[in-house]
C-alpha positions in Angstrom: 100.5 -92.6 -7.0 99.0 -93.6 -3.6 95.0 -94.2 -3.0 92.4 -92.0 -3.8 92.0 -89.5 -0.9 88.8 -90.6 1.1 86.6 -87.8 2.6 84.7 -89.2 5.7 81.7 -87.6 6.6 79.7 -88.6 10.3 76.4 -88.6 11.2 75.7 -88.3 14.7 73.2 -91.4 14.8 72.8 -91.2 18.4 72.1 -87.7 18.2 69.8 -88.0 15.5 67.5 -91.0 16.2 65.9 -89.4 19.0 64.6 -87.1 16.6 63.9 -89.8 14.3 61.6 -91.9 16.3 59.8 -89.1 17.5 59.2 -88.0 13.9 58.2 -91.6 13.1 55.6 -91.6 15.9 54.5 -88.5 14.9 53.9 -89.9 11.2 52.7 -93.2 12.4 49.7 -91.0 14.4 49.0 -89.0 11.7 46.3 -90.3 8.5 49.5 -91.1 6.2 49.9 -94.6 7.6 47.9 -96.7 5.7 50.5 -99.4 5.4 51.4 -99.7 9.4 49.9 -102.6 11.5 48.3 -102.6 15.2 51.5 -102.3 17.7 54.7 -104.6 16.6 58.8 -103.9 17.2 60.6 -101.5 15.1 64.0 -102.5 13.6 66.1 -99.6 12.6 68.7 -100.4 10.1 72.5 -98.6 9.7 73.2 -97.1 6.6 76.5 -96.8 5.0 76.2 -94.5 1.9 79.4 -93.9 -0.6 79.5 -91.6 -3.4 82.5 -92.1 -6.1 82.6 -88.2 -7.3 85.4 -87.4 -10.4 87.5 -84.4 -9.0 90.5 -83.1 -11.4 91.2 -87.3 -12.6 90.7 -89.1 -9.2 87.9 -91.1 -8.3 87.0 -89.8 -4.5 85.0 -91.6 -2.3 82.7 -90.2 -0.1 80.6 -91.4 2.8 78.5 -91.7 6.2 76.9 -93.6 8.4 73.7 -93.2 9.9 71.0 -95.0 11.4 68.4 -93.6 9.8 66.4 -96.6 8.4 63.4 -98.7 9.4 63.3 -102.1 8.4 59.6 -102.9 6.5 57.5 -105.7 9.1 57.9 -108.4 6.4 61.5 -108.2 5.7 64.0 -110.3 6.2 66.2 -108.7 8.9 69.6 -109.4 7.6 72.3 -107.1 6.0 72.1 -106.0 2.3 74.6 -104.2 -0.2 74.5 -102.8 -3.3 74.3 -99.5 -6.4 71.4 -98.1 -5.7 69.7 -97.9 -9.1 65.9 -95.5 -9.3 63.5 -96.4 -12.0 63.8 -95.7 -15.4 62.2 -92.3 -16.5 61.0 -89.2 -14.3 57.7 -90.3 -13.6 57.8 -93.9 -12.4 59.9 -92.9 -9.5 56.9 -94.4 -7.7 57.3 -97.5 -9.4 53.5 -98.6 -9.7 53.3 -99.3 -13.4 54.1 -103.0 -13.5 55.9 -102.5 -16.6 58.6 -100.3 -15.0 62.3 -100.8 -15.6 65.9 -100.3 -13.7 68.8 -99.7 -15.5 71.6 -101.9 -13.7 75.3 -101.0 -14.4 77.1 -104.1 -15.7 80.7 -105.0 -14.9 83.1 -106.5 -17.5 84.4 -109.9 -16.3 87.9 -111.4 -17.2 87.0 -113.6 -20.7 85.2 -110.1 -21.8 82.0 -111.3 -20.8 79.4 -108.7 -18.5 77.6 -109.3 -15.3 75.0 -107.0 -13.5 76.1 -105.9 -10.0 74.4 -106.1 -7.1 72.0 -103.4 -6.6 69.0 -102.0 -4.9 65.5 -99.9 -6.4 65.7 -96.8 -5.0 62.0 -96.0 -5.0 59.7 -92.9 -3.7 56.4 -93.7 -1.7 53.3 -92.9 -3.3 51.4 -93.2 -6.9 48.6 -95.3 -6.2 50.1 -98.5 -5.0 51.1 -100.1 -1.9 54.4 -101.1 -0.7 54.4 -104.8 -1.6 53.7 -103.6 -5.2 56.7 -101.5 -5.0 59.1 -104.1 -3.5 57.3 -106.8 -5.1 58.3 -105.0 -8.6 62.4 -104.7 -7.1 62.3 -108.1 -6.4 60.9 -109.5 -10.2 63.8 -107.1 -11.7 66.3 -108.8 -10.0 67.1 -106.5 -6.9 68.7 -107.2 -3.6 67.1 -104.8 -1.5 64.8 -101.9 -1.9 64.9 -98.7 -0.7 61.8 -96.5 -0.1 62.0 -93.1 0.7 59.0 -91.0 1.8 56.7 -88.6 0.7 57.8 -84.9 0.0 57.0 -82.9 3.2 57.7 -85.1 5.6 61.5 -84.5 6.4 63.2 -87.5 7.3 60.3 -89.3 8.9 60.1 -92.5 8.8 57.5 -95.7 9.6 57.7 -99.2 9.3 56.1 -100.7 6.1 53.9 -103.9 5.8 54.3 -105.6 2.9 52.8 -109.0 3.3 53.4 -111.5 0.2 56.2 -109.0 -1.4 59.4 -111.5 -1.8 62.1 -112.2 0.4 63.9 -109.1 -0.2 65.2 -106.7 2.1 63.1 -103.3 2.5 63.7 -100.4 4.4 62.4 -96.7 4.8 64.2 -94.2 4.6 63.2 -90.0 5.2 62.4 -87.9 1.8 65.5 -85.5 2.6 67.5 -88.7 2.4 65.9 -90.6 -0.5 66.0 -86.8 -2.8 70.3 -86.5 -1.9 70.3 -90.0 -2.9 68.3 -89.1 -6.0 69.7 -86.0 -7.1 73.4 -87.6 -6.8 72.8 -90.4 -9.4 71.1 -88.1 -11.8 73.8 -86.0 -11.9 75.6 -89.1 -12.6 77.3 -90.0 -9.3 77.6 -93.6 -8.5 76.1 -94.0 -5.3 76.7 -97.5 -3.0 74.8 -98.1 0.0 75.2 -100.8 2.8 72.3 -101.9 5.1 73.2 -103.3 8.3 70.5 -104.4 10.9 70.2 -101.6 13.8 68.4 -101.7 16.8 65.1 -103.2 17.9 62.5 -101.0 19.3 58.9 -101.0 20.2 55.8 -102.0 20.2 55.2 -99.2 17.4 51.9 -97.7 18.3 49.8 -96.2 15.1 46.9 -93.9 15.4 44.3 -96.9 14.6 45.9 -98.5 17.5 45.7 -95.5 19.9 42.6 -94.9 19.1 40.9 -98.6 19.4 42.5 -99.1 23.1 41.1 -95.0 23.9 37.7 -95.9 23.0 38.1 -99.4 24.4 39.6 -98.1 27.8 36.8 -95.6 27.3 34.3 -98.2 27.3 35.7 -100.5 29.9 36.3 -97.8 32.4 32.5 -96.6 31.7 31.1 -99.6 32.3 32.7 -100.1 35.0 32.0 -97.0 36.7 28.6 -97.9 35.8 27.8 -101.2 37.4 30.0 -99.7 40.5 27.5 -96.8 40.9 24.8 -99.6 40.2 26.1 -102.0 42.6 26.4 -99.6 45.3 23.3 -98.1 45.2 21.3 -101.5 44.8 23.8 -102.3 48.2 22.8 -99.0 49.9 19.0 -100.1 49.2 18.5 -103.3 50.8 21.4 -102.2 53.6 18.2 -99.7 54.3 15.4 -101.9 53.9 17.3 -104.4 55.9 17.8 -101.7 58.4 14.5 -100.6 58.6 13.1 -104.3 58.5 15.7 -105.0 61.9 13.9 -101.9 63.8 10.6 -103.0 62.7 11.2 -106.4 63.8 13.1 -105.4 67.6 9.7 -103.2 67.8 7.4 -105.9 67.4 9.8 -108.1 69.4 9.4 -105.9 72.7 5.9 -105.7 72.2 5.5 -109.4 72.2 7.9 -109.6 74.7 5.9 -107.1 77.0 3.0 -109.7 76.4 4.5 -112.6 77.9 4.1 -113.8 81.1 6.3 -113.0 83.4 6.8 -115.1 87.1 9.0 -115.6 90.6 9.5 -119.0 91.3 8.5 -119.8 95.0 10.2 -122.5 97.5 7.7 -125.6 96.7 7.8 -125.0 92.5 8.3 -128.1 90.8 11.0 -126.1 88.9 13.1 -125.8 92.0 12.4 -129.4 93.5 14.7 -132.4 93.1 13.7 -133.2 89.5 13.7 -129.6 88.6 15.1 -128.2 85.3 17.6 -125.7 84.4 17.7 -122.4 82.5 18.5 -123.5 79.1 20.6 -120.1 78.4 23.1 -119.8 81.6 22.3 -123.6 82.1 21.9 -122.8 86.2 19.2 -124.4 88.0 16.5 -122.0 89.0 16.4 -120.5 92.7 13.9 -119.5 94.6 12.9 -115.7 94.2 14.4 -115.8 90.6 12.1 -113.9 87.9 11.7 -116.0 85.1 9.7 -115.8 81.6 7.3 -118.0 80.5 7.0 -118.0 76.3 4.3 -119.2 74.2 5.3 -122.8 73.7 5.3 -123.6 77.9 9.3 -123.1 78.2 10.9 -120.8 81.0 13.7 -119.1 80.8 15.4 -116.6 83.5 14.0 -113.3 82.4 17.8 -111.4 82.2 18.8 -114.3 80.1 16.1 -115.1 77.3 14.9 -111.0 76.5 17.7 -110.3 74.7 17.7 -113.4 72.7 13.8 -112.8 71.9 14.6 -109.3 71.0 17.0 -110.7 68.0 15.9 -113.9 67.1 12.0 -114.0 68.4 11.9 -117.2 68.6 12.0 -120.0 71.9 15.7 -121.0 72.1 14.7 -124.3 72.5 12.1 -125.6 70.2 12.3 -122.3 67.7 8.9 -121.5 68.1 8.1 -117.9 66.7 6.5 -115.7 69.4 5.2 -113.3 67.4 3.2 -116.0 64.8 2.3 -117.7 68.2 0.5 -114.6 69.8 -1.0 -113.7 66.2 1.1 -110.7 65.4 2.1 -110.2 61.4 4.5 -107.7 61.0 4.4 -106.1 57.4 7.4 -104.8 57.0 6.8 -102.6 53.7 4.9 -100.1 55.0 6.2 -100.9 59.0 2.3 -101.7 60.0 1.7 -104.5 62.8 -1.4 -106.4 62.6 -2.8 -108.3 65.7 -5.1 -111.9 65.0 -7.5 -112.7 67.9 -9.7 -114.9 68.2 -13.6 -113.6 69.0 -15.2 -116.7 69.6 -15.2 -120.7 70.4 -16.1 -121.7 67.1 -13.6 -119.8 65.6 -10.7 -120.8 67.6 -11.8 -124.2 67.7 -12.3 -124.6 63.8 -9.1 -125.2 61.8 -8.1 -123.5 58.8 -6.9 -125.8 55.7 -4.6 -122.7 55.2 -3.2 -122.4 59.0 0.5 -121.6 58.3 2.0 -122.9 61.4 -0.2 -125.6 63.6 3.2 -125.6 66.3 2.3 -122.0 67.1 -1.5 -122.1 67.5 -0.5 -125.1 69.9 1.9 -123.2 71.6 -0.6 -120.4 72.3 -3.1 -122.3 73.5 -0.3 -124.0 75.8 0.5 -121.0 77.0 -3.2 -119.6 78.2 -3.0 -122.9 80.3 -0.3 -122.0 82.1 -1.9 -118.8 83.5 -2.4 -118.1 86.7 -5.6 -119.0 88.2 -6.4 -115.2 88.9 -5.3 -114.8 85.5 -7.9 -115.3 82.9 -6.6 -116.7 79.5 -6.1 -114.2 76.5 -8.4 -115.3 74.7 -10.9 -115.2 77.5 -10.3 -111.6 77.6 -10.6 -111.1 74.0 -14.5 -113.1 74.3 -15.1 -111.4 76.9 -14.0 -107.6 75.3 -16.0 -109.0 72.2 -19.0 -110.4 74.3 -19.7 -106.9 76.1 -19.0 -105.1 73.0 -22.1 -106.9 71.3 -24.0 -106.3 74.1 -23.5 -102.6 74.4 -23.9 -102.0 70.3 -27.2 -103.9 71.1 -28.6 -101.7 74.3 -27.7 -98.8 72.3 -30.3 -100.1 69.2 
């Protein structure tokens, strides 16, 4: 007689995994994943199952291959073979009393003597212990591998189990329609053989703790963020406004003072236009006769066309920096866009000095620049006595 016929049965694992992963993501989001950790690669594993059914006085051998496993996170990832043996008893299928036991087949060797075979604990998910426990028990009884297969309910899905400190043993996962074949085939006494190759790596496996930690993070981070934007842009919008309106109150102020200065056309015969006369510090061209220049606080003179428009932004003399508006007492508060104007009324006054004076250079400056006037021209503060003078005098002939 020739060799047993052998019935080959294929599983289209390409076909299949698709469905597999997406059932395994499906499990890994749901509350039944306990075991699984943060996001780490996924190893599926090949499995080669035989079967060695009796038929009419031959032995024939039956099998397929499929790539329905997941390797556990703390296995080794190497191949495995063996019977697959469940525990002893109906009710520690589960495996999570520690005094649980596997009935091994032996094998007679040639001086009569017996030997257990290679084998791995075919063992269901659930009971009240965690996967090391399980695998942790295989591996005490002497098993090469074990073989979990999941809840009832869930199909053929799958998820990779941690099982830190369990033994080096091989572990893999296998789906609950796969694990109960398996099951009902050896307890109808059918010898059942299965080989564990290493599959494919894929990943990072996601769980629902995972997905659920970077959503509210995200969450968080992309509030926040939002947050300080809105924050930053309206504190930005503010002072961009104040600074605004602080610009336009200080350009006002500035052509008011500027309106204040004196203005003058240089004549042949000027000391500015004789040999030892100076130029025009902002075109830096000697000044001509019949040229209109302006005459600032602190005694310099500039061409009028040239130094307005560097008063009206800066304010200040473009050669010694002296502030005009400080020099002709004008404080600009720019809050509430009021201008306030300091004049002197009196000699004593303006001739005391104030411990607090904030800028000596500019009450020099203005009393420089009363000098300067022309002689038809009384000084400003002359004026201002003389408003302040007649103003007593008419608040007293009208006692």
């Amino acid at each position: 007689m020739g060799p047993p016929p052998v019935a080959r049965v294929f599983c289209c694992g390409g076909c299949a995994f698709p469905r597999l992963l997406a059932w395994s993501f499906l499990l890994a989001l749901s509350p039944h994943a306990p075991g699984s950790r943060g996001a780490e690669a996924v190893w599926t594993a090949y499995l080669n199952v035989s079967w060695r059914v009796p038929h009419t006085g031959v032995n024939r051998t039956v099998w397929e291959l499929s790539e329905e496993g997941v390797y556990g996170q703390d296995s080794p990832l190497e191949p495995v073979a063996g019977i697959l043996v469940p525990p002893d008893g109906p009710g520690a299928l589960n495996a999570c009393n520690p005094h649980t036991n596997f009935t091994v087949p032996t094998v007679s060797g040639d001086w009569g003597n017996t030997a257990q075979v290679s084998w791995l604990a075919l063992i269901q998910r659930g009971g009240g212990c965690t996967f090391a426990d399980k695998i942790h028990l295989a591996y005490e009884r002497g098993a090469s591998g074990a073989v979990i297969f999941n809840f009832p309910g869930t199909r053929n899905e799958v998820i990779p189990m941690s099982h830190p400190g369990a033994g080096d043993i091989v572990a893999i996962m296998i789906g609950n329609l796969k694990g109960t074949k398996i099951l009902q085939s050896i307890q109808r006494g059918i010898q059942v053989t299965m080989v564990i190759e290493v599959g494919k790596k894929h990943g990072p496996w996601v769980n629902h703790y995972s997905i659920f930690l970077v959503s509210v993070s995200f969450f968080i981070i992309t509030a926040a963020t939002v947050g300080y934007f809105i924050f930053y842009s309206a504190r930005r919008l503010r002072n961009a406004r104040a600074q605004n309106r602080k610009q336009r109150q200080l350009k006002a102020d500035a052509k008011k003072a500027i309106g204040r200065l004196q203005l003058r056309t240089l004549k042949q015969g000027d000391k500015e236009i004789g040999p030892d006369g100076d130029s025009c510090a902002v075109c830096i061209e000697l000044y001509k006769p019949n040229d209109l220049v302006r005459i600032l606080t602190c005694n310099h003179i500039f061409h009028k066309t040239c130094v307005d428009p560097w008063l009206l932004e800066h304010r200040t003399c473009p050669m010694c920096k002296c502030d005009i508006l400080k020099a002709l007492g004008i404080e600009v508060n720019v809050e509430d866009g009021s201008v306030s104007i300091q004049i002197p009324v009196s000699n004593e006054t303006s001739n005391s000095a104030s411990p607090h004076e904030e800028d000596n250079r500019s009450e020099t400056a203005s009393s420089g620049y009363a000098s300067v006037q022309g002689a038809d021209e009384p000084p400003l503060e002359e004026h201002m006595q003389s408003a302040s003078k007649h103003h007593a005098e008419v608040q007293v002939s009208h006692k």
